[in-house]
C-alpha positions as CSV (number, residue, x, y, z in Angstrom):
1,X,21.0,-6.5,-1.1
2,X,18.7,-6.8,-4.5
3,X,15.4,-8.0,-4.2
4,X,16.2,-11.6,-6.0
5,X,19.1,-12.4,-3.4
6,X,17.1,-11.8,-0.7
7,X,14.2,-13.9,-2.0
8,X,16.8,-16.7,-2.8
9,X,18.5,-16.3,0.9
10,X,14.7,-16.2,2.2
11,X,14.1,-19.7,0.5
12,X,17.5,-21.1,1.4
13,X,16.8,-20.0,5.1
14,X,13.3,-22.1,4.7
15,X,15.0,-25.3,3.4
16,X,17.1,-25.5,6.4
17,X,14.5,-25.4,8.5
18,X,12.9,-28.0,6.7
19,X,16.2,-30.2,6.4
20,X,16.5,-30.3,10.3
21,X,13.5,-31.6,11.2
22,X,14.4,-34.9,10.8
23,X,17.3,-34.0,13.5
24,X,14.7,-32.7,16.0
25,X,14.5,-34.7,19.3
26,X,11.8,-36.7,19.1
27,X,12.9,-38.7,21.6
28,X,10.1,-40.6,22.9
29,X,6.8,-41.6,20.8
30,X,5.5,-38.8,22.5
31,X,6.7,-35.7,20.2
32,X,6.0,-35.5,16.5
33,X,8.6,-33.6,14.1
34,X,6.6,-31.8,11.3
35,X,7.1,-29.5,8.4
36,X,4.1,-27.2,6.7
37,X,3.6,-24.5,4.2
38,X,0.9,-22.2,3.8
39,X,-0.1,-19.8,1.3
40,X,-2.2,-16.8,1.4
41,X,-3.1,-14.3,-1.4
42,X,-0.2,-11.9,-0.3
43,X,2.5,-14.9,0.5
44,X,3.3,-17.7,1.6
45,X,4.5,-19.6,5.5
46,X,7.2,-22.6,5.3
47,X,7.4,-23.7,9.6
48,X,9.1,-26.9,11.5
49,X,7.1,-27.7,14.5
50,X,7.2,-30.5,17.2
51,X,3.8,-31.5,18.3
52,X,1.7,-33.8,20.6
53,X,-1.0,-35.7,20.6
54,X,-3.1,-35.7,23.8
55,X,-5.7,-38.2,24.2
56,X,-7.0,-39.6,21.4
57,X,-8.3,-36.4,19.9
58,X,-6.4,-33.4,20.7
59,X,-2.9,-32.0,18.7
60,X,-0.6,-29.2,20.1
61,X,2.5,-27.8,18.3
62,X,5.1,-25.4,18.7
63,X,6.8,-24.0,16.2
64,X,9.1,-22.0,14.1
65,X,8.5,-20.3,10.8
66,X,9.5,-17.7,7.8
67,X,6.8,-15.5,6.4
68,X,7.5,-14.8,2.2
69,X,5.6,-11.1,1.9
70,X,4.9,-10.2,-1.5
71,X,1.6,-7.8,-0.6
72,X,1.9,-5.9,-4.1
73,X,-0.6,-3.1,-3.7
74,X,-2.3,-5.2,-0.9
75,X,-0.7,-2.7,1.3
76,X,-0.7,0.8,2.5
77,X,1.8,1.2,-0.5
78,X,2.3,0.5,-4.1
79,X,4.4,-2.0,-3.5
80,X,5.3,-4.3,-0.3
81,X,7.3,-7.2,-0.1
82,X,10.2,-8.8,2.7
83,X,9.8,-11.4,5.3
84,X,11.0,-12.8,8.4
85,X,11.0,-15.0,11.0
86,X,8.2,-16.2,13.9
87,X,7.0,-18.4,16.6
88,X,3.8,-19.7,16.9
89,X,1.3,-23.0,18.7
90,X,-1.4,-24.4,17.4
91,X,-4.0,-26.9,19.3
92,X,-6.3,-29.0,17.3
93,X,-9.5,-31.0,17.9
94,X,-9.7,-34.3,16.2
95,X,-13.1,-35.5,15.9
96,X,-11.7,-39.0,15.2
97,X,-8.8,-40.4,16.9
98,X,-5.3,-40.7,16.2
99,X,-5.1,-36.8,14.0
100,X,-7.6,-38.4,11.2
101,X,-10.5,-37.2,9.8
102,X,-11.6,-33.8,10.4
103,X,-10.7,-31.1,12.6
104,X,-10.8,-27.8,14.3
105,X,-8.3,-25.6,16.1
106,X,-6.7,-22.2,16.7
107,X,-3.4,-20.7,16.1
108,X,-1.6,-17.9,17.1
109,X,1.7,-16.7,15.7
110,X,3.9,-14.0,16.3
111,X,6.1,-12.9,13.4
112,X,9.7,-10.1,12.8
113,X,9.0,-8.8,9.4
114,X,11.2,-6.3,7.5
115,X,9.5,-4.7,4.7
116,X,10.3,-3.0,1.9
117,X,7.7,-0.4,0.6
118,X,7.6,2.0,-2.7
119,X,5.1,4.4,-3.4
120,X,5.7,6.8,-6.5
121,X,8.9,9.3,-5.5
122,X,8.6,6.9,-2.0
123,X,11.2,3.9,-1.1
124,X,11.8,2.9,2.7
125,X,12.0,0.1,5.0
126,X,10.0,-1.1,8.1
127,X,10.4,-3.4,10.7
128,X,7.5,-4.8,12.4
129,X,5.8,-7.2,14.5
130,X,3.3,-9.0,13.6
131,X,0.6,-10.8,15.9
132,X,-1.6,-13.4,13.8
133,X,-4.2,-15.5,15.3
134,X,-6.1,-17.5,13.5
135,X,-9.4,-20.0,13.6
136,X,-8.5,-23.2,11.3
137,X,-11.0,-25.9,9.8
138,X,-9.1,-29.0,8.1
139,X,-8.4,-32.7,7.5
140,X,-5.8,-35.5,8.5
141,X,-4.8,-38.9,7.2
142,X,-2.7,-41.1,8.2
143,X,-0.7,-43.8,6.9
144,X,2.7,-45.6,6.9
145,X,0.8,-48.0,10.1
146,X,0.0,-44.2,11.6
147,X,3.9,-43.3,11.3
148,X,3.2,-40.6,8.7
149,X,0.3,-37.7,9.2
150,X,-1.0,-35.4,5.9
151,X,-3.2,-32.6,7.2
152,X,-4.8,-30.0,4.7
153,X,-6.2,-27.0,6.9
154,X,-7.7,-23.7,6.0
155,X,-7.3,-20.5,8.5
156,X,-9.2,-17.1,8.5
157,X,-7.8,-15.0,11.3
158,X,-5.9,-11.2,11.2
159,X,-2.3,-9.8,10.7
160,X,-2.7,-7.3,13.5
161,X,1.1,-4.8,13.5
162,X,1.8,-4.9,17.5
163,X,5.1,-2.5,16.9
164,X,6.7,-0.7,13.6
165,X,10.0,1.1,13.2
166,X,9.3,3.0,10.5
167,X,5.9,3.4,8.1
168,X,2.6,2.2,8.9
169,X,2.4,-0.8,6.2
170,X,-0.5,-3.1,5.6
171,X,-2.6,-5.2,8.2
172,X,-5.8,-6.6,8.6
173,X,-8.0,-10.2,7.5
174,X,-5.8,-13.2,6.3
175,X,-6.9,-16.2,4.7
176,X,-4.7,-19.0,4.7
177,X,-4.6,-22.7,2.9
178,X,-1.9,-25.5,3.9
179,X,-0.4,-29.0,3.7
180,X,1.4,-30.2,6.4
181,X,3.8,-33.8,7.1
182,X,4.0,-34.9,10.2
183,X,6.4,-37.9,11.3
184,X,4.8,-40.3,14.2
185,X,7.4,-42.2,15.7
């Protein structure tokens, strides 16, 4: 498989997930269907979550996500670059009710990444997991009579590789910006 059709089935893969959504149960008022992407100097995180509020000031979510690599020379090699899928939560603390205003949380994610590397003379393929936590500073609004959420959030936190099948390929210090929708039935 070339590099572009993989990108392309990578992005297709990441629309579906944010096409059902809207098809999650969110049966009661309780559960909140979201979608977010991420970006990050070395990639970029499109994830569907279903979250809840508890109390007036705390958010959890569970989710599931696809991680775009493009590392470049970030990396142990030349050249890194593939994806995959993960699973993650995420708990927030409001310091207004209701997921406004501004907010502090954790998240930790755990991720399947193939990646291709090249090196001069070098070509191979890894697959690895990929444990991710990260501490995250941000801000919500809400609107739409609190139906609709908007949360922009920044994360600093660590790509740590847990288990690789094949070569060692880059790790270490992430910074992350998002934007994320969340529907309040």
């Amino acid at each position: 498989m070339t590099a572009s059709i993989a990108r392309v089935s990578r992005i297709v893969a990441a629309a579906v997930v944010l096409a059902a959504l809207p098809c999650l149960p969110s049966r009661a008022d309780q559960f909140q269907p979201s979608g977010e992407v991420r970006g990050y100097p070395s990639g970029a995180i499109v994830s569907g979550a279903l979250g809840k509020s508890f109390g007036d000031n705390w958010y959890g979510a569970l989710h599931g996500a696809w991680n775009f690599v493009d590392r470049g020379n970030n990396g142990k090699f030349d050249n890194e670059e593939g994806g995959g899928f993960g699973i993650g939560g995420t708990v927030d603390k409001y310091f207004e009710p209701r997921q406004n205003g501004w907010f502090l949380g954790a998240r930790a994610e755990l991720f399947f990444l193939n990646i291709d590397y090249r090196d001069p003379g070098v070509r191979g393929s890894s697959d690895i997991t990929v444990f991710q936590p990260t501490a995250r500073a941000g801000y919500g609004w809400t609107f739409g009579d609190g139906h609709y959420g908007l949360t922009a959030a920044l994360s600093l936190g660590a790509e740590i590789n847990v288990d690789t099948a094949g070569a060692d390929v880059g790790e270490g210090a992430i910074v992350l910006g998002g934007l994320a929708f969340t529907f309040k039935p």
